[in-house]
Structure formats: C-alpha cells, structure tokens
N, C-alpha and C positions, 0 to 999 in steps of 0.2 A: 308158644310159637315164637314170638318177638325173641325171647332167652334163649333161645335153643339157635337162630340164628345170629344173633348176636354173640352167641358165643362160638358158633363155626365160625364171625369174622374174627374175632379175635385170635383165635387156633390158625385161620389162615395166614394173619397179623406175623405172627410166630413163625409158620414156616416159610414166609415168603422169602426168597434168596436167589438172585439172579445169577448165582451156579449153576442151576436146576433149570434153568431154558437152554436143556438139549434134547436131540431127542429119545426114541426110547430104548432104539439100543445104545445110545449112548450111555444111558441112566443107570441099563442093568453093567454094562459094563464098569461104571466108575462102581456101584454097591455092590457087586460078585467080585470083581476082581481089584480093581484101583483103593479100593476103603479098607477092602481085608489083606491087599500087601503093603499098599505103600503108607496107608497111616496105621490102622492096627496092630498088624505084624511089627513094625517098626518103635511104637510109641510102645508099645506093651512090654520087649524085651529090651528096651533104655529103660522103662520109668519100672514096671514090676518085676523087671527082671533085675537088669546090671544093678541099677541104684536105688532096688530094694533089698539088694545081696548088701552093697558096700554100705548102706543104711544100718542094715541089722547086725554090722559087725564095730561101728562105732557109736551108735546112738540106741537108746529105749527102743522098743519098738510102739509106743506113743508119738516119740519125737520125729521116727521115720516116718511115721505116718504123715504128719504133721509137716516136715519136710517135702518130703515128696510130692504131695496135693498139690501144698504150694509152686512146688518148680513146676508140676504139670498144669496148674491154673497160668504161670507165666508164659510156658512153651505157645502158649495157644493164643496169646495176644501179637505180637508183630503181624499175621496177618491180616489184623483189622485197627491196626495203630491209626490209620486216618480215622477212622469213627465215630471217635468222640470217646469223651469219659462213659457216658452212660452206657455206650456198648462196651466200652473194655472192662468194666463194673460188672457187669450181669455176665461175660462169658469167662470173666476172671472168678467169678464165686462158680458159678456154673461146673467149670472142669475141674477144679480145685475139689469140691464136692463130688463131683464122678469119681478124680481121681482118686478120692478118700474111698469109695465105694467099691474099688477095682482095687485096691489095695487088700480092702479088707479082705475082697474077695480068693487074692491072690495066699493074704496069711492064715484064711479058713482052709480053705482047699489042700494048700502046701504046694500049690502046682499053679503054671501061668497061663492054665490051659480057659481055668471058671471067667477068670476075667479077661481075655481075649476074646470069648464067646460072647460077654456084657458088651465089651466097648465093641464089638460088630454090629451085635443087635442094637445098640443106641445110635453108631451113626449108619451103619446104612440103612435102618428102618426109618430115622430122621430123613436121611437124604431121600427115599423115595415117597416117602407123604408128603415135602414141601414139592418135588418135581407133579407128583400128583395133583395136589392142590393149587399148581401154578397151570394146568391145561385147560 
C-alpha cells in the first residue's frame, strides 16, 4: 500500500506542470487541437520531414539519426532555459531520445505519418494526465 502510493506521488512529482491549471475545455482544446497543429504538425515536418530529407541526402543515415535527435533534444530547451541544469539535463536527453524514436519510426515506415501519431500520443496523453493529476 505505502509503494503503490508512494509511487502515484512520485508519477504525480512528474507530471506536475503549472500549464495544466486550465480548465477543461481548455485542456481538450490545447490536446485536440493546439498539440496536434502548432507543435506536432510543426516539429514533425521541420525535424522528420525537411531535415530528415536534407539529412539523408548528405550524411549515413546513423549520423542523421544522430543529428537530428540532437537538434530536436535542443529545439526544446529555450523554453525552460531559467530551470536550471537539472531540468535542461533530463528534457535535453528526454526528446533527443523521442526524437531518435520518431525518427526511427519515420525511416521504418517511409512515411511521416507513424511518427506524427507517436509524438501526438506522447504529448497530448502527457499533457492530459498532468492536467488530471493537477485537479
């Protein structure tokens, strides 16, 4: 019993995020529509799209890989540059590692369709379990 909540606080530790105190249509609103146009849609056809085209036509596609992650592990730090290291540390490996995962998914596939549908379901299923877990 004690581990089982001890481990919901730490899950809730995780998704705590003072983005997520709005209300509830606001919530569905940012994860139907706001997460799958203006970051999804967006990041997917710059990172797996354009500069994993221009990637594969000058580098291995190891080194694109590799590439890539990384500028996507970068893209996603200036919004929490006051932070601290430890936060820029964990959301720097964090998407660097997504992006490696949505890449893959992008050069298994052959279409930017599998990893558009990953990177939805990670953030808007993220974004609506820390709004939940914040009520």
């Amino acid at each position: 019993m004690i581990s089982a909540v001890l481990g919901a606080a730490a899950v809730a530790g995780l998704l705590d995020d003072d983005r997520t105190q709005v209300s509830g249509g606001e919530m569905a609103l940012k994860a139907l529509v706001v997460i799958p146009l203006g970051t999804v849609l967006v990041e997917e056809l710059s990172f797996r799209g354009a500069l994993h085209g221009l990637l594969a036509q000058v580098t291995t596609p190891a080194r694109g890989l590799v590439i890539g992650s990384l500028l996507f592990g970068l893209w996603h730090l200036p919004p929490i540059w006051h932070e601290g290291a430890g936060s820029l540390a964990v959301t720097f490996v964090a998407t660097a590692v997504a992006g490696a995962g949505f890449t893959w998914l992008r050069r298994r596939s052959g279409s930017i369709v599998a990893p558009m549908f990953a990177h939805l379901a990670t953030n808007s299923t993220t974004f609506a379990l820390s709004w939940a877990s914040n009520r």
